[in-house]
PASEBA-1860 file (N, C-alpha, C; in nm, 3 decimals):
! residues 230
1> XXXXXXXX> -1.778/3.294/-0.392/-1.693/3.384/-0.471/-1.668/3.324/-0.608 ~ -1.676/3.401/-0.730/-1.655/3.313/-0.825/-1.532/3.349/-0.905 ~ -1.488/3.249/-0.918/-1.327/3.235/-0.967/-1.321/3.296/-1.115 ~ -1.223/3.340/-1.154/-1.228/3.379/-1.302/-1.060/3.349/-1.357 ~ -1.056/3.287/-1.452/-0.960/3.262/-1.498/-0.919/3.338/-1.599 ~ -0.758/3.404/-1.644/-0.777/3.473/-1.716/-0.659/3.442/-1.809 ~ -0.653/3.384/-1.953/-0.575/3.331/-2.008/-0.542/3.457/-2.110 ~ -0.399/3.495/-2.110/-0.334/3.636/-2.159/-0.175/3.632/-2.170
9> XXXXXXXX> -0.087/3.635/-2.222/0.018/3.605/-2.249/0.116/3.737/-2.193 ~ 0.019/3.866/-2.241/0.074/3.965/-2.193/0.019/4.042/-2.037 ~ 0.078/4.024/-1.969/0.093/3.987/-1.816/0.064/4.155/-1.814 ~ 0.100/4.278/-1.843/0.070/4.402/-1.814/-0.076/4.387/-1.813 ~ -0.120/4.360/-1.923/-0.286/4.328/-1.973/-0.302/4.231/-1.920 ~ -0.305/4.164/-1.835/-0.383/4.063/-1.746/-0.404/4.116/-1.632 ~ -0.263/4.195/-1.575/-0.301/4.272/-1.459/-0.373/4.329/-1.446 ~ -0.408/4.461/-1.560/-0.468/4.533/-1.585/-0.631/4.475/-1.568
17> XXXXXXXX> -0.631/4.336/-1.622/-0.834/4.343/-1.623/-0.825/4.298/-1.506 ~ -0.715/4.242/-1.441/-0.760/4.214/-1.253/-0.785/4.330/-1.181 ~ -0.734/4.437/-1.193/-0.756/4.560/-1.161/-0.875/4.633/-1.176 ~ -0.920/4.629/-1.324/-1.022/4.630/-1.381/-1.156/4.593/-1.301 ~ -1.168/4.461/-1.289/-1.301/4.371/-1.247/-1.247/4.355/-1.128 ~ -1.159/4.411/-1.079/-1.113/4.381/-0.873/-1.273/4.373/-0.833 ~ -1.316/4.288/-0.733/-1.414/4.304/-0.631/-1.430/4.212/-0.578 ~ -1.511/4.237/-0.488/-1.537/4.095/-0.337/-1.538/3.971/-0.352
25> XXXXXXXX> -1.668/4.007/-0.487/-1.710/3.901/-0.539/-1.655/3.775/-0.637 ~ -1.540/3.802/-0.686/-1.451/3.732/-0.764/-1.262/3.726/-0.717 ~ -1.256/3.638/-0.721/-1.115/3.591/-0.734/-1.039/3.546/-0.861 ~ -0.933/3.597/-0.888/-0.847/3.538/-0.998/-0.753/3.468/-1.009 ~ -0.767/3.411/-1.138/-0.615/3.295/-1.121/-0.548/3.364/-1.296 ~ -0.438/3.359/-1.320/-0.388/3.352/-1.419/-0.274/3.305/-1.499 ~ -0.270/3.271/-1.604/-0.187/3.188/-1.707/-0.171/3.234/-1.857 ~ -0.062/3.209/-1.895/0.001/3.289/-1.967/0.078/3.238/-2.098
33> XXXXXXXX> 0.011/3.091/-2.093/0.036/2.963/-2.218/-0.100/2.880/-2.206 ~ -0.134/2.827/-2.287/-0.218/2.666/-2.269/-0.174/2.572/-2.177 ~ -0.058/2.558/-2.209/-0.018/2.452/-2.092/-0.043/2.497/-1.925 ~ -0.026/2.623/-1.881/-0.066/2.694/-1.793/-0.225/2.692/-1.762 ~ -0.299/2.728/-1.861/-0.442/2.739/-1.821/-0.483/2.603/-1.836 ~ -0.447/2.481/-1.874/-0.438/2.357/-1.879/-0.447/2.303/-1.688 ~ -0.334/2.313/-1.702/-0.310/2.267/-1.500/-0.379/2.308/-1.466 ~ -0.381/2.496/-1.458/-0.531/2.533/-1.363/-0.655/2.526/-1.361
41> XXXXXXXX> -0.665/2.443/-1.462/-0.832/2.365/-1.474/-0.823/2.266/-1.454 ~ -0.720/2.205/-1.464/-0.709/2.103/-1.372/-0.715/2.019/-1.246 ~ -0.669/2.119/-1.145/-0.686/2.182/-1.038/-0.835/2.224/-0.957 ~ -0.896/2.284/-1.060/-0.987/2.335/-0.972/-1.112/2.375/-1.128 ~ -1.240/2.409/-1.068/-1.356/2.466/-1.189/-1.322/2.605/-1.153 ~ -1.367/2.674/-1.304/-1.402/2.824/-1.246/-1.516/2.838/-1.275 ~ -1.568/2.987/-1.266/-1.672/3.008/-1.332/-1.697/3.091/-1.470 ~ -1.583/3.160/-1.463/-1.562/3.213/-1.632/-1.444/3.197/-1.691
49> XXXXXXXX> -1.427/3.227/-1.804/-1.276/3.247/-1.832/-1.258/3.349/-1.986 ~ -1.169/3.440/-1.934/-1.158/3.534/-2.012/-1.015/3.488/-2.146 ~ -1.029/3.456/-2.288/-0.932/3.360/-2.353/-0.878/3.464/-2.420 ~ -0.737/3.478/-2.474/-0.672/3.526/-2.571/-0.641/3.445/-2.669 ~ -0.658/3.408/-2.790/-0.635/3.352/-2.866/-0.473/3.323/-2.943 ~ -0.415/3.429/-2.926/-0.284/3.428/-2.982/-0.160/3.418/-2.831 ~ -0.147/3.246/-2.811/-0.061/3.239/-2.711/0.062/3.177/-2.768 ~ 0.184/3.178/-2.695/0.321/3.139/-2.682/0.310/3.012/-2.765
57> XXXXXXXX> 0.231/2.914/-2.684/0.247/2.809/-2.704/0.120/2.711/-2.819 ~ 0.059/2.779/-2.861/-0.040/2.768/-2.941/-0.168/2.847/-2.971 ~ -0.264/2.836/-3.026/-0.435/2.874/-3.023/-0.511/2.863/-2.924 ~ -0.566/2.966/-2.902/-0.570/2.990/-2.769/-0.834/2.873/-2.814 ~ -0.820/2.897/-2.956/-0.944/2.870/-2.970/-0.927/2.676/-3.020 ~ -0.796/2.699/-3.016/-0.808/2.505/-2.995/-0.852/2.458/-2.838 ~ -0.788/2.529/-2.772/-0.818/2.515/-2.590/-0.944/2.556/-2.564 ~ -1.044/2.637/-2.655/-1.153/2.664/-2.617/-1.258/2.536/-2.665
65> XXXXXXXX> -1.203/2.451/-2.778/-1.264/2.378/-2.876/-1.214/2.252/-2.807 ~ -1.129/2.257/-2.727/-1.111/2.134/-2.592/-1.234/2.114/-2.490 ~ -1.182/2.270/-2.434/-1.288/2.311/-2.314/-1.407/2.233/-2.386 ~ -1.495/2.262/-2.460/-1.629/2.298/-2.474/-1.658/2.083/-2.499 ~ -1.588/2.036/-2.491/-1.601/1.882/-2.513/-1.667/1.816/-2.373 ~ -1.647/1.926/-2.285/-1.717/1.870/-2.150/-1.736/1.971/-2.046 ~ -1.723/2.077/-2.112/-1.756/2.225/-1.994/-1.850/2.263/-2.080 ~ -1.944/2.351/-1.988/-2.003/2.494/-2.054/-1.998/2.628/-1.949
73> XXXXXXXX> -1.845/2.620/-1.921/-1.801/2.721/-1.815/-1.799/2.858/-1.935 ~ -1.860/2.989/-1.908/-1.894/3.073/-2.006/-1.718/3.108/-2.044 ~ -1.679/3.168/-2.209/-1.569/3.199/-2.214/-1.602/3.332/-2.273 ~ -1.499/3.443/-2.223/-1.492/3.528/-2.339/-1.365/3.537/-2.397 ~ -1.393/3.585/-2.499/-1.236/3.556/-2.597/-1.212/3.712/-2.609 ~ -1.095/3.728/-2.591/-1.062/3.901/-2.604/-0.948/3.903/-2.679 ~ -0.923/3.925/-2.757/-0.838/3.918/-2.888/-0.779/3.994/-3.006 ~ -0.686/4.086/-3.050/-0.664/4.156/-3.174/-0.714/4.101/-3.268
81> XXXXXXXX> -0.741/3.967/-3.266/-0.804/3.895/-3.398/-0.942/3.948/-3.447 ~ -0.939/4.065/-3.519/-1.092/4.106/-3.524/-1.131/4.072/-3.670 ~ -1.110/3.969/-3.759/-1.139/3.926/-3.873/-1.301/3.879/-3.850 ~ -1.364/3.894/-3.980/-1.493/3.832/-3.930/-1.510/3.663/-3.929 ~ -1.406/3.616/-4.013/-1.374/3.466/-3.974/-1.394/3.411/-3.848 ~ -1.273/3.512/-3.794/-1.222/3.484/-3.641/-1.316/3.484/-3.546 ~ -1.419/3.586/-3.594/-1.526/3.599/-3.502/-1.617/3.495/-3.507 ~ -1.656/3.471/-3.601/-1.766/3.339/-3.629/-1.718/3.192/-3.599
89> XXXXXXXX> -1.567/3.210/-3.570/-1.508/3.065/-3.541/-1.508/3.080/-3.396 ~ -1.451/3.189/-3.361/-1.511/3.181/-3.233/-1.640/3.136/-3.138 ~ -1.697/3.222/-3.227/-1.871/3.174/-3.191/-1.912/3.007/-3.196 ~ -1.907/2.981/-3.284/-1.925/2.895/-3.321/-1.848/2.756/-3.269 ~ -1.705/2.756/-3.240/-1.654/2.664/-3.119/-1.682/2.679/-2.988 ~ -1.821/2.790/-2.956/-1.873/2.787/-2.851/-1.839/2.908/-2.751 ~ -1.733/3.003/-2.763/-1.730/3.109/-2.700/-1.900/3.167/-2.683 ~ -1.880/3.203/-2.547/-2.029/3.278/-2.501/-2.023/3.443/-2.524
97> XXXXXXXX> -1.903/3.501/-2.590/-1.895/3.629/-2.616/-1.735/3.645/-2.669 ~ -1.709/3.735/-2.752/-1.595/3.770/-2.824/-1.591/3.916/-2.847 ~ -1.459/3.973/-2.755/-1.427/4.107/-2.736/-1.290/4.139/-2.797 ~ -1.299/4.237/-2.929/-1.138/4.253/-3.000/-1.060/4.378/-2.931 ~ -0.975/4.392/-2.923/-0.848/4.472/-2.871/-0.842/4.566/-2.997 ~ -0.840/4.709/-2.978/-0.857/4.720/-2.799/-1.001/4.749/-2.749 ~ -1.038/4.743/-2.675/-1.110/4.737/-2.611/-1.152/4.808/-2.455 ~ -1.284/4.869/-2.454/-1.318/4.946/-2.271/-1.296/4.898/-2.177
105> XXXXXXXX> -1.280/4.868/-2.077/-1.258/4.790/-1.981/-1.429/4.811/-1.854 ~ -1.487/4.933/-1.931/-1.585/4.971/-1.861/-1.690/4.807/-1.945 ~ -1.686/4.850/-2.025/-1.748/4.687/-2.161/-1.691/4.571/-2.076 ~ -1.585/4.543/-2.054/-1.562/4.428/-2.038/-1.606/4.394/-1.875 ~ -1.619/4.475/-1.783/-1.682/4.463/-1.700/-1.833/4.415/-1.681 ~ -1.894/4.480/-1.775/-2.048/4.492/-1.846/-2.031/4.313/-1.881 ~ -1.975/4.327/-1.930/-1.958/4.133/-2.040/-1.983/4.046/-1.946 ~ -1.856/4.072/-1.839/-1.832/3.943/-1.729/-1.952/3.936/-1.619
113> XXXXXXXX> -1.973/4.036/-1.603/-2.089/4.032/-1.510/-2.223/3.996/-1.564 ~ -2.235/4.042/-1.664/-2.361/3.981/-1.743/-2.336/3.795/-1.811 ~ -2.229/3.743/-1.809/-2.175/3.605/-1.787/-2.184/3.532/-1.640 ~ -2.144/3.577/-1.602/-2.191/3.515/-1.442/-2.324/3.507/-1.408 ~ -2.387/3.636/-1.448/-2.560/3.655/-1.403/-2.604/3.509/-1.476 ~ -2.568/3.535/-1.571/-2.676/3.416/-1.697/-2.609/3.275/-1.627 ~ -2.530/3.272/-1.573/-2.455/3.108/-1.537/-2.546/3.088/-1.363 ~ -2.551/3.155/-1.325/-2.638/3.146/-1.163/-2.787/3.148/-1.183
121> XXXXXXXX> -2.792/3.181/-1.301/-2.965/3.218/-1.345/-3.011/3.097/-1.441 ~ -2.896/3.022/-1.482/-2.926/2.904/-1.568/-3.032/2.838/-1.562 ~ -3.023/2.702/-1.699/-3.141/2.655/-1.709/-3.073/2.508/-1.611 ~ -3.163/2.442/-1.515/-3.180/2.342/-1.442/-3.091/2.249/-1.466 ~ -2.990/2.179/-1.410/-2.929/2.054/-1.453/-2.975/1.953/-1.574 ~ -3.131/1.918/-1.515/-3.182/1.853/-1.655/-3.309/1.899/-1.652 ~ -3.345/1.855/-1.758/-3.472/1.907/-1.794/-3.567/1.757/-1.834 ~ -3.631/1.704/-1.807/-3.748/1.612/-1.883/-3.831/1.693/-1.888
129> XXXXXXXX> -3.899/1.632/-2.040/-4.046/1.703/-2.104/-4.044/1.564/-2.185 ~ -4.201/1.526/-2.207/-4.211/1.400/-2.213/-4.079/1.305/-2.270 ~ -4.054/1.241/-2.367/-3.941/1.194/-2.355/-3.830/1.259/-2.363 ~ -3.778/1.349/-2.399/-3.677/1.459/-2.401/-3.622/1.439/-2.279 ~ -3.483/1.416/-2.249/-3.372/1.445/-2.132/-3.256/1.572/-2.194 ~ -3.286/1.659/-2.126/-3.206/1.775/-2.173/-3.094/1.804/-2.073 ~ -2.948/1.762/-2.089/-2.842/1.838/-1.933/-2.741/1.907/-2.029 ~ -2.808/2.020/-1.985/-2.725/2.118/-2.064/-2.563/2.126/-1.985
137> XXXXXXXX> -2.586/2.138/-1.883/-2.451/2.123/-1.821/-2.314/2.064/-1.842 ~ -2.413/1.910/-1.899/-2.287/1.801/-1.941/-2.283/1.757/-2.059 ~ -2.396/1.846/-2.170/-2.394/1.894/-2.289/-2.467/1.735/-2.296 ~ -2.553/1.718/-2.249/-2.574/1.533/-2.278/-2.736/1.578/-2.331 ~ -2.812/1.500/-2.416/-2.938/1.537/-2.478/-2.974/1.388/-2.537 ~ -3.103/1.352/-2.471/-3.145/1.227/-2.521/-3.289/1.228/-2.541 ~ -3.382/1.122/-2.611/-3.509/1.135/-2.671/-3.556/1.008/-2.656 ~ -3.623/0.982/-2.589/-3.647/0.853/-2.525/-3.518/0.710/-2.511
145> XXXXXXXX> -3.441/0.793/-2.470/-3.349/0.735/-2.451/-3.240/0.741/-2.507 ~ -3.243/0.741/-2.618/-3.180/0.757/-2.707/-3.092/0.880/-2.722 ~ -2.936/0.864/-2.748/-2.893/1.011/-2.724/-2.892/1.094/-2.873 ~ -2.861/1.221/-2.852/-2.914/1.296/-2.941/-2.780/1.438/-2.972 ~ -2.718/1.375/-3.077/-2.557/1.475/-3.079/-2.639/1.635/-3.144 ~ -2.631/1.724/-3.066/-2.650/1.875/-3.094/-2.529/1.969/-3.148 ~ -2.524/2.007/-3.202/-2.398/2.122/-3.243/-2.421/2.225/-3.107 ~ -2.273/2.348/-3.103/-2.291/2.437/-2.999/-2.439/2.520/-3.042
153> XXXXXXXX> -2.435/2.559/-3.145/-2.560/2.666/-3.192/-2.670/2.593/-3.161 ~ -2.686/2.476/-3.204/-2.870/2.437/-3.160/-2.808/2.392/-3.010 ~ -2.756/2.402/-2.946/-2.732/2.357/-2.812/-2.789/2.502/-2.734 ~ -2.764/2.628/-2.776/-2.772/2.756/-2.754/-2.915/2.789/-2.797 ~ -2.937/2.754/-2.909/-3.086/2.788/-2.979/-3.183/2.681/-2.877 ~ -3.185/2.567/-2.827/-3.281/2.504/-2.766/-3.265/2.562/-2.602 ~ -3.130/2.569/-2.524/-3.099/2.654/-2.410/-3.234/2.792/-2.422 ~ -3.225/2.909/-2.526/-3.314/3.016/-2.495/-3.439/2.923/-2.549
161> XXXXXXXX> -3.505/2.847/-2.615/-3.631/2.835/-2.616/-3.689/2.787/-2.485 ~ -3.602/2.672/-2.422/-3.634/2.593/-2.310/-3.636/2.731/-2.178 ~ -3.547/2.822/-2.192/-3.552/2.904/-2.090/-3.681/3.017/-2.078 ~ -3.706/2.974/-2.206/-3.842/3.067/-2.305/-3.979/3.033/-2.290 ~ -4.000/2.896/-2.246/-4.110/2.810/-2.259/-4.209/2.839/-2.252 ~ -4.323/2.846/-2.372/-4.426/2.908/-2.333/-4.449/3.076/-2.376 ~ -4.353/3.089/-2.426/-4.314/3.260/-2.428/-4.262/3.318/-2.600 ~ -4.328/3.394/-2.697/-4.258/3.402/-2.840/-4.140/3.496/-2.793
169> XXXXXXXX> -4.016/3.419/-2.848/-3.835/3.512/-2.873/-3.840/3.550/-3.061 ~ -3.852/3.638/-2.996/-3.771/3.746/-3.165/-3.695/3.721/-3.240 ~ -3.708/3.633/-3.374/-3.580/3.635/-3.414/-3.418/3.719/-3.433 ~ -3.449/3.820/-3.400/-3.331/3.880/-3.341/-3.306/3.906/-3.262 ~ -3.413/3.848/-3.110/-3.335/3.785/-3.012/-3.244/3.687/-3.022 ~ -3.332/3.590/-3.057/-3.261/3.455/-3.044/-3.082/3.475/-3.162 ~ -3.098/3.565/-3.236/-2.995/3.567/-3.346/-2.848/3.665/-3.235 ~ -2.915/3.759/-3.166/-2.789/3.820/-3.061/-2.757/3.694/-2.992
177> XXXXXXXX> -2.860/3.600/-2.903/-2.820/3.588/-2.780/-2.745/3.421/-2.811 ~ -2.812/3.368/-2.925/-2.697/3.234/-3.006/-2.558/3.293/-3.012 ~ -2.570/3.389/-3.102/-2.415/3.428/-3.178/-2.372/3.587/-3.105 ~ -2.404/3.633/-2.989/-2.359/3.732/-2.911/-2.337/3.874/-2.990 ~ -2.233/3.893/-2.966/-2.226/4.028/-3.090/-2.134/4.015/-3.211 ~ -2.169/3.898/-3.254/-2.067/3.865/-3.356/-2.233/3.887/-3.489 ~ -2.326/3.889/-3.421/-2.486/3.891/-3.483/-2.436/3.941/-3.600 ~ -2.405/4.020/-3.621/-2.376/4.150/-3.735/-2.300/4.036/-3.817
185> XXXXXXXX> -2.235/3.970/-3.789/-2.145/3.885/-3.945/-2.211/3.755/-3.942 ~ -2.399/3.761/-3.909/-2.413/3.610/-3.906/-2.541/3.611/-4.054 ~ -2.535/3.541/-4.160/-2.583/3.541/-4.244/-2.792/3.545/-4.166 ~ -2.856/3.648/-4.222/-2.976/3.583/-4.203/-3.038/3.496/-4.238 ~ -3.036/3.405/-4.254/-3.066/3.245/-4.262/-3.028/3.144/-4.188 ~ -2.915/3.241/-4.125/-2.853/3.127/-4.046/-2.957/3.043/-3.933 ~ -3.028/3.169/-3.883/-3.137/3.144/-3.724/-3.209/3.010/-3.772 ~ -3.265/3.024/-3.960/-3.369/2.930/-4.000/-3.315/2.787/-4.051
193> XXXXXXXX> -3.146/2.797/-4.078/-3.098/2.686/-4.103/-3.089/2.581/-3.951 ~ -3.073/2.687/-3.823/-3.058/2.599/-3.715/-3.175/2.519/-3.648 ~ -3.280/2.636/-3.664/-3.365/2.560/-3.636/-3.462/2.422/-3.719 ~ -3.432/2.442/-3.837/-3.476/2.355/-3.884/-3.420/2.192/-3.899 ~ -3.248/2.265/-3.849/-3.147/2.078/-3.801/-3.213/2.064/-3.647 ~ -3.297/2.153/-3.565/-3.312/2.152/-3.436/-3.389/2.030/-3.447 ~ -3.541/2.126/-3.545/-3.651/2.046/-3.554/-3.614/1.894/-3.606 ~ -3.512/1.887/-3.723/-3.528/1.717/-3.767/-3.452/1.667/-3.680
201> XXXXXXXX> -3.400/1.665/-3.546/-3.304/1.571/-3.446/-3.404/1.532/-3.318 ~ -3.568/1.666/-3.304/-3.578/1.683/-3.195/-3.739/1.610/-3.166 ~ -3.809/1.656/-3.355/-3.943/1.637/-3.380/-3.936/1.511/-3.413 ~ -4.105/1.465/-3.389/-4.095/1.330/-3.484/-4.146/1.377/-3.618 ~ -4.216/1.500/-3.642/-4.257/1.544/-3.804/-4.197/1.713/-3.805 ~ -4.094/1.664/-3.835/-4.048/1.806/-3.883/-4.117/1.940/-3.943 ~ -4.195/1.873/-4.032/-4.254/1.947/-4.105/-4.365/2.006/-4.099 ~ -4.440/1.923/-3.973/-4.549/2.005/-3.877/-4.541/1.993/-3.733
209> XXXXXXXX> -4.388/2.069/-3.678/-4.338/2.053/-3.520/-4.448/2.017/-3.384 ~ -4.417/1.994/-3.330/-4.525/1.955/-3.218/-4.463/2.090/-3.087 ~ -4.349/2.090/-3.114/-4.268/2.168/-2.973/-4.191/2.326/-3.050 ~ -4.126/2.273/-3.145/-4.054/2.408/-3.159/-4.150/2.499/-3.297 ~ -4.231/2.587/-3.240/-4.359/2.636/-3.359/-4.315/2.737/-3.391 ~ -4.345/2.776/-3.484/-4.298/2.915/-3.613/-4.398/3.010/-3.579 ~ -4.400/3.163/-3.530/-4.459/3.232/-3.478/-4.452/3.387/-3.636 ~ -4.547/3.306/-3.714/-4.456/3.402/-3.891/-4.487/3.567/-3.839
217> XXXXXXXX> -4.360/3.611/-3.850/-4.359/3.754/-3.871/-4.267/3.774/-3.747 ~ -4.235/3.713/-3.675/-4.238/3.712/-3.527/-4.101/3.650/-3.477 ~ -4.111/3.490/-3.460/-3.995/3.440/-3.412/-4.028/3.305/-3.375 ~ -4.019/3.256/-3.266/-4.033/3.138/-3.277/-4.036/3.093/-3.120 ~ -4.150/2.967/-3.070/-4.142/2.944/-2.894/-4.150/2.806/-2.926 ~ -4.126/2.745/-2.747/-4.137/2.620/-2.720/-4.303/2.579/-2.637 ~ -4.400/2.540/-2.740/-4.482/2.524/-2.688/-4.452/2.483/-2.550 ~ -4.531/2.529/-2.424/-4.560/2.501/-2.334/-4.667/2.383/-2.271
225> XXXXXX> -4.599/2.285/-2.235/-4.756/2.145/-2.233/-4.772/2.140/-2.071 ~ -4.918/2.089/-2.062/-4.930/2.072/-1.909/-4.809/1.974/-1.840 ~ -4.809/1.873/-1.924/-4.728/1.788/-1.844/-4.596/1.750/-1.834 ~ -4.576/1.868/-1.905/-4.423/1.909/-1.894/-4.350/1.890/-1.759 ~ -4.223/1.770/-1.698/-4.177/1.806/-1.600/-4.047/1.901/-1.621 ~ -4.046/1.958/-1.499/-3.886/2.052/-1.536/-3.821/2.042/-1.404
END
């Protein structure tokens, strides 16, 4: 059963999405400060967690910018904050989706379930490909040993290539499924600025990749090698 946590200050509207997403398959816990959703992660993992940003007791996207220091438990942020700032800071401290108030509840159903799918469907604990150690899980990334600090976005941008392997993604795939539906306020350049901090952390010649190849017109894959282990 997978647990869902649901951090909301206003308790009518918390009830309400338990009501909402009621089913077999999930159980809820809820909290109604930071300090609250604090203990209950404490306590126990979940598997999602639905964030409000504007709580009692602080920012609800400082607790997400906690979380993400050693989770990659999916979050969605559901929020009146519909600034396009807000949205891209969101994104960008790692929320896996950002939903503004008000909002369908038929959508937000759609969201969470399509969050869980992608977390059971994930990419492998770790990954080796020749020297490359990839654990996305514990956000840890090393290169012959050596560790290798990723931002959330190329953490997300190498996640779909590696899940991709072998396969060309669209740059406006890869531009939804990095930055979710915040896509619309993400500069186009952004896709080519990430990948190119991807390539100088990941390649040994940046400038003629061995793994992450430019597919012009198109998008971009992770060559596929025979001796790739996974």
């Amino acid at each position: 059963m997978d647990k869902i946590l649901i951090v909301e200050d206003n308790m009518a509207l918390s009830n309400g999405i338990v009501l909402a997403l009621k089913d077999d398959k999930y159980s809820f816990f809820q909290a109604d400060t930071i300090a609250g959703a604090k203990g209950q992660m404490e306590n126990q993992a979940f598997d999602l967690v639905i964030l409000d940003i504007n709580l009692p007791d602080g920012n609800g996207l400082a607790l997400l910018a906690e979380l993400r220091k050693d989770s990659l438990v999916p979050v969605i942020v559901l929020t009146a904050n519909d600034m396009e700032t807000d949205i891209v800071t969101g994104l960008e401290l790692g929320a896996d989706d950002y939903i503004t108030k008000p909002f369908s509840l038929m959508v937000l159903r759609a969201r969470v379930s399509t969050q869980l799918r992608k977390k059971k469907t994930g990419t492998p604990p770790i990954i080796q490909i020749d020297g490359f150690e990839f654990a996305f899980d514990r956000m840890a990334f090393a290169k012959n040993g050596i560790p290798i600090e990723l931002s959330k976005t190329e953490q997300k941008l190498l996640k779909v290539l590696i899940e991709n392997k072998g396969n060309i993604v669209s740059r406006a795939d890869l531009v939804d499924r990095i930055w979710t539906d915040g896509a619309e306020y993400v500069d186009e350049n952004a896709l080519s600025v990430t990948v190119k901090r991807l390539r100088d952390k990941l390649e040994e010649r940046p400038s003629a990749p061995r793994y992450i190849k430019t597919v012009y017109g198109i998008g971009y894959t992770w060559v596929m090698r025979s001796y790739e282990c996974i």
